[in-house]
Backbone as CSV, one residue per row, in Angstrom:
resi,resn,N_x,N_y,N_z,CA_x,CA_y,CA_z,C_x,C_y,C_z
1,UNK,4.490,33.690,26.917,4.641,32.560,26.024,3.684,31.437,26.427
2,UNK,3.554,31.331,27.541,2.854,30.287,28.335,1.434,30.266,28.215
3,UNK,1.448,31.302,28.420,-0.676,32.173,28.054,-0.896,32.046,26.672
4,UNK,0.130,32.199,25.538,-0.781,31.870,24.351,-0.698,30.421,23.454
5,UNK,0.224,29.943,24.388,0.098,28.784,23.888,-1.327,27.821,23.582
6,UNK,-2.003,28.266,24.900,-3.699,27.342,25.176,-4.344,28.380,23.762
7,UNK,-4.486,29.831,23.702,-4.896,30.070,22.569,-4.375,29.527,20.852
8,UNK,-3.273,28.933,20.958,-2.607,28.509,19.819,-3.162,26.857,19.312
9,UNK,-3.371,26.155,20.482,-3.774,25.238,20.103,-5.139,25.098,20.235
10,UNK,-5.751,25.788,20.726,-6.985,26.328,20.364,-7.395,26.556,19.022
11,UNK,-6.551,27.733,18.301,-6.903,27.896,16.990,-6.719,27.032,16.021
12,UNK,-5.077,25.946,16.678,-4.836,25.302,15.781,-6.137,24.262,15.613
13,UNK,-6.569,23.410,17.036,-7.977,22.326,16.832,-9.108,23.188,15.578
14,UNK,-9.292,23.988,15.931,-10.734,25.136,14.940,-9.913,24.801,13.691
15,UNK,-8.896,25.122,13.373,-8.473,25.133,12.145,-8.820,23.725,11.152
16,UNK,-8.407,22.777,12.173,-8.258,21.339,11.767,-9.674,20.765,11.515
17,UNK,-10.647,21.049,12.702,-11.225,20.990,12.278,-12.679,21.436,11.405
18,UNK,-12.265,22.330,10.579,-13.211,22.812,9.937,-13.920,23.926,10.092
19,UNK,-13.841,24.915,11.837,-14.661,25.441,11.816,-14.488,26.948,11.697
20,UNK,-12.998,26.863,10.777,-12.676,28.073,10.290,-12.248,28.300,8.444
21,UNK,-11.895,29.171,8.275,-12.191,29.367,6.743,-10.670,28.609,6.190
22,UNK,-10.000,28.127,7.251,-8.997,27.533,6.542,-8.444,26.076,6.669
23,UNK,-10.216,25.712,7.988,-10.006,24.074,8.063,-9.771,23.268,7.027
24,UNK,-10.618,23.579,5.880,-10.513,22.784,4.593,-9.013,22.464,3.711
25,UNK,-8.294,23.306,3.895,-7.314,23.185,3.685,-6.262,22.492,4.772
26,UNK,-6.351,22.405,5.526,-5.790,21.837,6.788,-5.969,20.497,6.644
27,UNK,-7.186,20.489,6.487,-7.647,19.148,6.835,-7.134,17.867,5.141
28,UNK,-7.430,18.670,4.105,-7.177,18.443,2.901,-5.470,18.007,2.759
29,UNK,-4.717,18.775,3.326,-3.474,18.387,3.345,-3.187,17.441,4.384
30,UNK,-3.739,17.330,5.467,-3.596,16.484,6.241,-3.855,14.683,5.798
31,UNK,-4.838,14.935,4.248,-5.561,13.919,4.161,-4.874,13.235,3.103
32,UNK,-4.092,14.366,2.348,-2.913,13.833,1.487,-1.703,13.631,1.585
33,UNK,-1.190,14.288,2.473,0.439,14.222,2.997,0.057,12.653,4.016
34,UNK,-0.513,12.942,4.984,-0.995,11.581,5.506,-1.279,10.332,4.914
35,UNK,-2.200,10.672,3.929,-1.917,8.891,3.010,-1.134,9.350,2.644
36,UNK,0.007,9.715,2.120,0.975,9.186,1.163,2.306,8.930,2.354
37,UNK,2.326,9.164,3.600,3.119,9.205,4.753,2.916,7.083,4.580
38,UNK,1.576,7.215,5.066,0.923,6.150,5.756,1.322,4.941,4.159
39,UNK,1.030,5.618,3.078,1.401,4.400,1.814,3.355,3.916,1.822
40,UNK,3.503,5.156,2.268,5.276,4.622,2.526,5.869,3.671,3.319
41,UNK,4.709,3.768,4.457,5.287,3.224,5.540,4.703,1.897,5.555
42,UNK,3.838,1.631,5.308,3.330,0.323,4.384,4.390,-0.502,3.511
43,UNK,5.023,0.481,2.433,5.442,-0.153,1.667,7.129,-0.385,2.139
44,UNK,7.391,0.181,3.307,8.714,0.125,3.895,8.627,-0.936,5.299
45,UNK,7.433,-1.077,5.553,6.954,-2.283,6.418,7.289,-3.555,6.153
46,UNK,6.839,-3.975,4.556,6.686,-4.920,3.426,8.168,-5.510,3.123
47,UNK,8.893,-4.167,2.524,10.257,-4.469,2.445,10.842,-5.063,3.664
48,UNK,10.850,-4.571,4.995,11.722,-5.251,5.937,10.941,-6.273,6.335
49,UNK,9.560,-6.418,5.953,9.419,-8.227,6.270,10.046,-9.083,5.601
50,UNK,9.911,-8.711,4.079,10.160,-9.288,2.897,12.120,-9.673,2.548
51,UNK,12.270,-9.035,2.876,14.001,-8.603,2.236,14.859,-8.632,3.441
52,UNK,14.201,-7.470,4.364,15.763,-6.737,5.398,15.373,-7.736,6.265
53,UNK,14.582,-8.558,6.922,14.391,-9.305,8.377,15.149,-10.263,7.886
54,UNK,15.591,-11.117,8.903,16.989,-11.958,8.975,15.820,-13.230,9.147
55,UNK,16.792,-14.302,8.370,16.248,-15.257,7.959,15.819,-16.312,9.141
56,UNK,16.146,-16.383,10.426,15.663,-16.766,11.471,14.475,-15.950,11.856
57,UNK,14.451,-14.593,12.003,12.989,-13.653,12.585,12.063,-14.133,11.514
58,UNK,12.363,-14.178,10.829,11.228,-14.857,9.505,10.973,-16.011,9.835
59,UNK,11.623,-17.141,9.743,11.520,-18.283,10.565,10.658,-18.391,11.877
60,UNK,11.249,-17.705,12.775,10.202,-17.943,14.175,8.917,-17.247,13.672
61,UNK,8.942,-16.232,13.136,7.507,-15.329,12.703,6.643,-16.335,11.737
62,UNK,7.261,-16.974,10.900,6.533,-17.042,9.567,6.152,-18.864,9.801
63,UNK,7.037,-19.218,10.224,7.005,-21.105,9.991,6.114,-21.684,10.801
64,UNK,5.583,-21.400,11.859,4.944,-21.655,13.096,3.554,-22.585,12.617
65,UNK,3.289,-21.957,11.390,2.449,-23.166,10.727,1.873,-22.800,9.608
66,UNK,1.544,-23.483,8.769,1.194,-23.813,7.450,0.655,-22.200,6.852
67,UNK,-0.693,-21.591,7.349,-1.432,-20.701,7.545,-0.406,-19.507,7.098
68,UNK,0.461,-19.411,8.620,1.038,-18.235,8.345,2.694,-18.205,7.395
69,UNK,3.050,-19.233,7.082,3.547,-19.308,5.991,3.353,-19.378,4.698
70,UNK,2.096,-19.485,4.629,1.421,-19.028,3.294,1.290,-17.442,3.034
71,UNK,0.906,-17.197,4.745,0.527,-15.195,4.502,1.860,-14.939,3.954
72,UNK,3.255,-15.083,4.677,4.121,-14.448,4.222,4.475,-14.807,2.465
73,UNK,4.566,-16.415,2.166,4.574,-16.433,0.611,3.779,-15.547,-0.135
74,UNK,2.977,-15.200,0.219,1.613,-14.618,-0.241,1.763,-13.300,-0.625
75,UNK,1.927,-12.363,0.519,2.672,-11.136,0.349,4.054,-10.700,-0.125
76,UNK,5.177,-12.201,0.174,6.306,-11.525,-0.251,7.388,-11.918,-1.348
77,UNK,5.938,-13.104,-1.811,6.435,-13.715,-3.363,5.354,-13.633,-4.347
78,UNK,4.055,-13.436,-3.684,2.922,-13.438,-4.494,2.128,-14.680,-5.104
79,UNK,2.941,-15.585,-3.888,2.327,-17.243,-4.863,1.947,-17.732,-3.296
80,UNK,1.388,-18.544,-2.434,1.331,-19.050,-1.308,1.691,-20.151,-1.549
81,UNK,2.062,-21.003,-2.982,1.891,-22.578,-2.933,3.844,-22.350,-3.349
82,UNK,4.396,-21.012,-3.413,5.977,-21.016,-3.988,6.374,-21.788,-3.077
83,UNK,7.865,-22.403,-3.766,8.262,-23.439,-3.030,9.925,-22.805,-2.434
84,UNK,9.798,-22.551,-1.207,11.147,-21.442,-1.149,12.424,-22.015,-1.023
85,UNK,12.774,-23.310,-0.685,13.793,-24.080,-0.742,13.890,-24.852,-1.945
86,UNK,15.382,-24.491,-2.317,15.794,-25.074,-3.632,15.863,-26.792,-3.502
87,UNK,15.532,-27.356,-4.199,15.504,-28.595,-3.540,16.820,-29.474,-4.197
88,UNK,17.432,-28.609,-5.103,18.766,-29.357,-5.346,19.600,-29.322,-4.712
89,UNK,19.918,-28.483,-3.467,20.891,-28.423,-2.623,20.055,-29.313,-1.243
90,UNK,19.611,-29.791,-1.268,18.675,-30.833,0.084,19.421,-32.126,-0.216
């Protein structure tokens, strides 16, 4: 078991990359299952900045100054100038 393992990942690297008749496909799925892995996790990144992080981690993360409270308006309202406190309850 031990001995063919070094041949296994052997074939598997050749495979991956290209220098066998079924790299292309390897590599092709790798290139689509992977972005669409990598677009999820992006967009599940977004959400827990946006939504699931607790309104203090946002706070220490986001308020620290002008700049980066704009990035977060920016990304997680789509306006940087939104105004996020209601100002009738102030």
């Amino acid at each position: 078991m031990i001995r063919g393992l070094p041949c296994a990942l052997l074939a598997l690297f050749l495979a991956s990359c290209g220098f066998t008749s079924s790299g292309d496909r390897v590599r092709d799925a790798a290139k689509q299952y992977g972005a669409q892995a990598m677009d999820e996790g992006l967009a599940n990144a977004e959400f827990f900045i946006c939504r699931a992080a607790s309104v203090g981690s946002v706070y220490r993360r986001y308020a620290r100054d002008k700049q980066t409270a704009e990035a977060w308006k920016t990304l997680c309202l789509g306006d940087p100038e939104a105004d996020i406190l209601d100002s009738t309850e102030q």
